[in-house]
Backbone as a ProteinNet text record, in pm:
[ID]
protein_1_A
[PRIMARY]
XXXXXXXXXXXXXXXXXXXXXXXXXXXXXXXXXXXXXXXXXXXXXXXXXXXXXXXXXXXXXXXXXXXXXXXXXXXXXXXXXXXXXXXXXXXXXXXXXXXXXXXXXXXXXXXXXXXXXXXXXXXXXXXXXXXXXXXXXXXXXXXXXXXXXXXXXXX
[TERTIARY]
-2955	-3006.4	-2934.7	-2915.6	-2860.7	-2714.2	-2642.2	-2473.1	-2518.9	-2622.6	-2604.4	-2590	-2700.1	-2706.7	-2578.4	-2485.5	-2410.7	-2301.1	-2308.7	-2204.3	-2202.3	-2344.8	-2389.4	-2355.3	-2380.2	-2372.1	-2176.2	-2083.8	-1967.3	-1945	-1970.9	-1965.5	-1991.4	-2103.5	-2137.7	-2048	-2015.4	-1918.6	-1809.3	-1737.2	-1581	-1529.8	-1453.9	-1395.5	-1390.4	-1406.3	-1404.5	-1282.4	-1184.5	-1070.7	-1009.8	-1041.7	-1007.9	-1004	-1185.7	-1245.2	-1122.2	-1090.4	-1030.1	-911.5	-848.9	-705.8	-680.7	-804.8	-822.5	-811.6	-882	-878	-756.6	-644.8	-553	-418.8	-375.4	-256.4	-138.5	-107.6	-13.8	56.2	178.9	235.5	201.8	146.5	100	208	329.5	464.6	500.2	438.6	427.1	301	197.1	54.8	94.9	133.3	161.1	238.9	366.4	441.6	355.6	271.5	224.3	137.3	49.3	-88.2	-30	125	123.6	218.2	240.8	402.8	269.9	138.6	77.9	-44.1	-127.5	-225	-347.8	-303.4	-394.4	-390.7	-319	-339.8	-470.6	-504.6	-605.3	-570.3	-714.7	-690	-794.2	-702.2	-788.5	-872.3	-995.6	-1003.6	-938.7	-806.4	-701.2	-605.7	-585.6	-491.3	-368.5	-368.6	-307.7	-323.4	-208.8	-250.9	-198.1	-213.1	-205	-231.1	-132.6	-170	-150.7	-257.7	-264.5	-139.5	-78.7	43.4	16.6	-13.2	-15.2	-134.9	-269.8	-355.9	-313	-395.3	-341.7	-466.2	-485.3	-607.7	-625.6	-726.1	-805.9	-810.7	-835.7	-880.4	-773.5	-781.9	-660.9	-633.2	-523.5	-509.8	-596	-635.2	-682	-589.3	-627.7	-528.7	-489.9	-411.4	-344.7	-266.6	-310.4	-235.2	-103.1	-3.9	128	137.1	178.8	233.7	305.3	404.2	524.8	520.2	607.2	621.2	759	765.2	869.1	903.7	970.7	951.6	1054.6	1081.9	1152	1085.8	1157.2	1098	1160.8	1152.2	1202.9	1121.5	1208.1	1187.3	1101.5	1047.2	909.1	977.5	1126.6	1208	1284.6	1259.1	1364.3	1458.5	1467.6	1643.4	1614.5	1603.2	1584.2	1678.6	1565.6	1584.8	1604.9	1556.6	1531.6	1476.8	1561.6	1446.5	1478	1387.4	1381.9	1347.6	1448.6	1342.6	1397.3	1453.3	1531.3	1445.5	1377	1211.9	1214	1382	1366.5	1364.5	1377.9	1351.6	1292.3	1167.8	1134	1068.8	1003.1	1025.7	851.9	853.8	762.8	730.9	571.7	505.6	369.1	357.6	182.3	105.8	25.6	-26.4	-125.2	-106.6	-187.4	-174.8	-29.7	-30.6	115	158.7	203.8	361	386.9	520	598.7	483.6	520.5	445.7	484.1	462.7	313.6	258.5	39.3	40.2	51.3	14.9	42	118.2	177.5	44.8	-5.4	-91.1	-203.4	-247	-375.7	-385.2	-266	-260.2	-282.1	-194.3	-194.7	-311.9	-413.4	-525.3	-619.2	-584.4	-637.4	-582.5	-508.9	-428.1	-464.8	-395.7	-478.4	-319.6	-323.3	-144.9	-113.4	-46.6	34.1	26	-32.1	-78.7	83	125.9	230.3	136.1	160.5	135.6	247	198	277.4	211.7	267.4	216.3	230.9	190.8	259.8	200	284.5	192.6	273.5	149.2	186.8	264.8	357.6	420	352.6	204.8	138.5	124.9	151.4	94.4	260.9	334.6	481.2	560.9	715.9	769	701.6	638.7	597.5	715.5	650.6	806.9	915.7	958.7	1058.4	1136.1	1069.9	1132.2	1226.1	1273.7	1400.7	1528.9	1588	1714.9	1796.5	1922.4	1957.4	1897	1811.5	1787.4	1638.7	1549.7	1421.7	1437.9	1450.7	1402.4	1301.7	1268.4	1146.5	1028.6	907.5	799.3	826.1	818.3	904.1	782.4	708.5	616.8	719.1	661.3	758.9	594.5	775.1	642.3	698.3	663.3	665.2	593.2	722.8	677	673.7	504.6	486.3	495.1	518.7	452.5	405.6	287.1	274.6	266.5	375.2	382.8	334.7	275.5	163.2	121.6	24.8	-65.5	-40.2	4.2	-22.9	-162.3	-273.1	-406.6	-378	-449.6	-415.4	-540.6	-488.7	-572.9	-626.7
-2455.5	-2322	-2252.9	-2365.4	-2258.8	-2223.6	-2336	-2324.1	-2125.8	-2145.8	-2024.8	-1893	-1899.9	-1797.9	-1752.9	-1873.7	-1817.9	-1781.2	-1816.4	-1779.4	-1648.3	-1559.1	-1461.5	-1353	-1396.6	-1361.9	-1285.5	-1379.1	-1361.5	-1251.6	-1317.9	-1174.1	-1021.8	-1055.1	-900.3	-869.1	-910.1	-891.6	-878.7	-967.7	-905.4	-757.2	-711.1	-567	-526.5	-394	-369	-349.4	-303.5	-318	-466.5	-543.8	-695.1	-688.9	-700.3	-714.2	-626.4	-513.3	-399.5	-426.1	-528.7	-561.3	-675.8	-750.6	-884.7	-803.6	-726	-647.5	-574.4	-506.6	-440.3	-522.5	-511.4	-556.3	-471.8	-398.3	-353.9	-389.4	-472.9	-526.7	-425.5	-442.5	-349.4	-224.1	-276.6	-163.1	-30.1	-124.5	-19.3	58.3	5.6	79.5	215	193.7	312.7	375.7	342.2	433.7	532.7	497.7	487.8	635.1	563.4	648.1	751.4	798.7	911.7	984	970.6	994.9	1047.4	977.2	1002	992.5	1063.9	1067.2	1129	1174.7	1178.4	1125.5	961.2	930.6	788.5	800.8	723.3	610.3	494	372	300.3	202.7	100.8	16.8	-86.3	-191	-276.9	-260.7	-412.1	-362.8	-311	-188.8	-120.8	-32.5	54.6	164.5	226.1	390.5	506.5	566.2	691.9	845.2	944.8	1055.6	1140.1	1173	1271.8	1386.3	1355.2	1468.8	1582.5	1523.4	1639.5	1541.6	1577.5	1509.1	1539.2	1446.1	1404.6	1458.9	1435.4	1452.5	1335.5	1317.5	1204.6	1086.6	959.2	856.8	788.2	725.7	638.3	489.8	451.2	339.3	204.9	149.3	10.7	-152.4	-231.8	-318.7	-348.4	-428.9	-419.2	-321.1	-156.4	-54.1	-64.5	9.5	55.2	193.3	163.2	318.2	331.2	442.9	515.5	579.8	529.7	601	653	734.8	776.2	700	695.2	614	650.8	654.9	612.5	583.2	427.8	304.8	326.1	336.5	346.1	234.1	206.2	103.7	202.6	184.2	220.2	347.8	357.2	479.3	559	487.8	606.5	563.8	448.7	378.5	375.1	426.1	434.7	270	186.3	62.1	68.4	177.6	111	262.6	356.5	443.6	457.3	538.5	535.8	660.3	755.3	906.7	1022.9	914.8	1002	1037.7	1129.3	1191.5	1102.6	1089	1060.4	936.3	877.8	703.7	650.2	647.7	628.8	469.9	419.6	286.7	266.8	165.2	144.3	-28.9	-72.1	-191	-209.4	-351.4	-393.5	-365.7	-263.2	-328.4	-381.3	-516.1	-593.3	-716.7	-734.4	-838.4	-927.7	-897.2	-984.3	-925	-794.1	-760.4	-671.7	-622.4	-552.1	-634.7	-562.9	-589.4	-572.3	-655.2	-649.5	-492.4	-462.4	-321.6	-170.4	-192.8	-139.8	-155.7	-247.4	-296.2	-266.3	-250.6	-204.7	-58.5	28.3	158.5	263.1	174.2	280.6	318.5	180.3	204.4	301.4	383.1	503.7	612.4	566.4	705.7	780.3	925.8	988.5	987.7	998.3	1021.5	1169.1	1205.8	1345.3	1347.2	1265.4	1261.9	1194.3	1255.3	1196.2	1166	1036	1013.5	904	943.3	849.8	741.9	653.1	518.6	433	388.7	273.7	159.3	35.7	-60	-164.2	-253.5	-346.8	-471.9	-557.8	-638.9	-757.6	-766.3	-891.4	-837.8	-679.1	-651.4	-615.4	-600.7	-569.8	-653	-744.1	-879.9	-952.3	-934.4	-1033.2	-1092.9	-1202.4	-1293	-1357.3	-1304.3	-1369.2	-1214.2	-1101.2	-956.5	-978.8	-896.1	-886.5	-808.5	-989.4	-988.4	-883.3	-781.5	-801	-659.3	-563.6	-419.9	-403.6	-552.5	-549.7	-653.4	-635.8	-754.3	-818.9	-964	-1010.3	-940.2	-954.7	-857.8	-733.7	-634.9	-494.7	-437.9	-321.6	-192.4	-87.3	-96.1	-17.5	107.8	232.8	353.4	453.3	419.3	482.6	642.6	700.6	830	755.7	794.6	740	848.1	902.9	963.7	902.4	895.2	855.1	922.2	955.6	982.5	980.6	868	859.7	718.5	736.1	562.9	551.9	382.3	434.4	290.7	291.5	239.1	149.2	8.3	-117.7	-96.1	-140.1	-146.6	-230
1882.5	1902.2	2018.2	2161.7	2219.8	2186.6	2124.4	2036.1	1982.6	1933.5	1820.1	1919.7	2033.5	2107.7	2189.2	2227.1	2297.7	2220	2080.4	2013.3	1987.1	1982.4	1959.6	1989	2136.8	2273.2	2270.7	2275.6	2227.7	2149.7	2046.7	1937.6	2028.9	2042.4	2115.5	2201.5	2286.8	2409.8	2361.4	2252	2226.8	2226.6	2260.9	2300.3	2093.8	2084.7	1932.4	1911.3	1984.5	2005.5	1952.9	1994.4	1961.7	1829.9	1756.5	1627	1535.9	1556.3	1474.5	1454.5	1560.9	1499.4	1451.8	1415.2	1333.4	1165.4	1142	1003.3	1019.4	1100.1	1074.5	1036.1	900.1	796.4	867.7	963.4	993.2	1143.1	1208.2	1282.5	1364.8	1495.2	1614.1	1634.4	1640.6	1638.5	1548.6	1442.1	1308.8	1342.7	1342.3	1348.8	1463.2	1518	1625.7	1536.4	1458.6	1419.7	1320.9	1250.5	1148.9	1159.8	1289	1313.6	1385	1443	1547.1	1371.5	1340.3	1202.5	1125.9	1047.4	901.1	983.6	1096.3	1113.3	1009.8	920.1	839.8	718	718.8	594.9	609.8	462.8	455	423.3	488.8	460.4	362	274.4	167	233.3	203.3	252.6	251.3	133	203.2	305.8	329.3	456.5	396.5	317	219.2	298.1	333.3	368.1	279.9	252.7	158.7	203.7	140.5	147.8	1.1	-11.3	-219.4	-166.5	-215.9	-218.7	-289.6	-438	-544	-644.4	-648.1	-726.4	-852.5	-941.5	-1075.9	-1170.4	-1289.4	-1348.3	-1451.5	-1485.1	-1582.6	-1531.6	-1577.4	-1537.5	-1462.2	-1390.4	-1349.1	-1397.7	-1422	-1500.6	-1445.4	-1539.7	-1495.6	-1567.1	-1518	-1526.6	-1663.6	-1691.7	-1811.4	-1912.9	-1838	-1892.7	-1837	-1906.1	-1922.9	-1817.8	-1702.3	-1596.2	-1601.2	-1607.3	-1559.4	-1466.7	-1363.2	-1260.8	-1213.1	-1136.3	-1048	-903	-771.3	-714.3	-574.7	-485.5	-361.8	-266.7	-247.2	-152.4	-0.2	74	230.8	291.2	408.1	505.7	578.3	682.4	784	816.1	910.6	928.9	868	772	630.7	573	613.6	495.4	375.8	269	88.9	120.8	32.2	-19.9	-133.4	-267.2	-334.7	-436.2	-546.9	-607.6	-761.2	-823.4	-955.4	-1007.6	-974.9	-1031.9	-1136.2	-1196.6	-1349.5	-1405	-1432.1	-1523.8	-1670.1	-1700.7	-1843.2	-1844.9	-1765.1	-1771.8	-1621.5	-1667.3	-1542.1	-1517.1	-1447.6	-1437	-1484.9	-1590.7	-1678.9	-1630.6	-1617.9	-1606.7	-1644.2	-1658.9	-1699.3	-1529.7	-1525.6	-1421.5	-1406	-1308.2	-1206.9	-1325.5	-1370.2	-1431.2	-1332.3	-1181.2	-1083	-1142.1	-1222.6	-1220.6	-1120.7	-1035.7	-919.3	-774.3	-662.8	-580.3	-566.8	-511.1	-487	-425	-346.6	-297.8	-400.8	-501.4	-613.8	-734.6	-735.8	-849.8	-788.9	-657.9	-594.7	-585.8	-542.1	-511	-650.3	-761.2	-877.3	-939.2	-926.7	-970.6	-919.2	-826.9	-751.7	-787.5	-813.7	-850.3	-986	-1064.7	-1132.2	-1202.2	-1362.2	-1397.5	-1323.6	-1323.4	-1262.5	-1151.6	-1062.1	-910.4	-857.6	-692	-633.3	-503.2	-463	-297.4	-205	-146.3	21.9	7.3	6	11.4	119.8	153.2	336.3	299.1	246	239.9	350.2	387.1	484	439.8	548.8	474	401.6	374.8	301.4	152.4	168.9	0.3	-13.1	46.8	8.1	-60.1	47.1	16	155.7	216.2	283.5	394.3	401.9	543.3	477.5	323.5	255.4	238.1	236.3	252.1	95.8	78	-48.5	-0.4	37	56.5	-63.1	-22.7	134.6	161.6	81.9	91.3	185.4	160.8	276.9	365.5	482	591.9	568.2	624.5	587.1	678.9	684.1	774	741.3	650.1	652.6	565.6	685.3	630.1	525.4	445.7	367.7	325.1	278.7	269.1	138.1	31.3	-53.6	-117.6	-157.1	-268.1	-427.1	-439.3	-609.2	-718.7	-804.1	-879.1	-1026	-1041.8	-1167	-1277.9	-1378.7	-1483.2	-1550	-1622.1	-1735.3	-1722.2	-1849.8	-1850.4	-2012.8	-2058.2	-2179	-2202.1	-2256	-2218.8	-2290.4	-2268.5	-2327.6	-2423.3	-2588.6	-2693.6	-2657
[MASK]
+++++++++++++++++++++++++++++++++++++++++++++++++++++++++++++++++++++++++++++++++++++++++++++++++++++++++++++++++++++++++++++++++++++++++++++++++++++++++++

């Protein structure tokens, strides 16, 4: 009993400051970049930040549908890693069936088709500490423009 109290006790006293960067997915360096650069973008509960660029209309895809999207990937400061934005071929996947990156398969599902947003995902929903040689470092906030094109709905 008293184990419990002083453990309690602890809790209470830790700075919230502390607590808040146990839940924050973004490398302290970045988080600054992040929060003074996109102060008004919003955050997921897995630590996704976003800003609605241009909202979309109707349902947003759920897993196993077919998205098309549009796409340029940048490193945290702007180096384009990585884009896809020919209207007429645009880059087509199952999502949340592990063919894209986790933060990709979490974000779209928010999204609306015709909708474009800013995306910032952290490096656990990105490539993580293996990064993708040689265009991502490993640890690397990357911050994407999405647009999603269409859904086509799984029969």
């Amino acid at each position: 009993m008293r184990c419990l109290t002083l453990i309690s006790l602890l809790v209470l006293v830790a700075p919230a400051t502390a607590l808040h960067a146990q839940r924050e997915k973004l490398p302290p360096d970045d988080l600054d970049y992040v929060t003074k650069t996109w102060p008004q973008a919003r955050k997921t509960y897995t630590g996704i930040r976003y800003i609605i660029e241009k909202p979309g209309d109707g349902q947003p895809p759920k897993p196993g549908d077919i998205v098309s999207v549009l796409f340029k990937g940048t490193l945290l400061q702007g180096r384009i890693f990585e884009e896809d934005l020919d209207p007429k071929h645009p880059y087509n996947f199952r999502l949340g069936r592990g063919e894209v990156i986790t933060g990709w398969d979490q974000i779209l599902q928010l999204m609306r088709p015709g909708s474009t947003w800013m995306v910032i995902l952290p490096p656990e929903l990105a490539y993580g500490s293996r990064g993708h040689a040689p265009r991502v470092p490993a640890d690397s906030t990357l911050v994407f423009e999405v647009h999603l094109v269409g859904v086509d709905r799984e029969q």
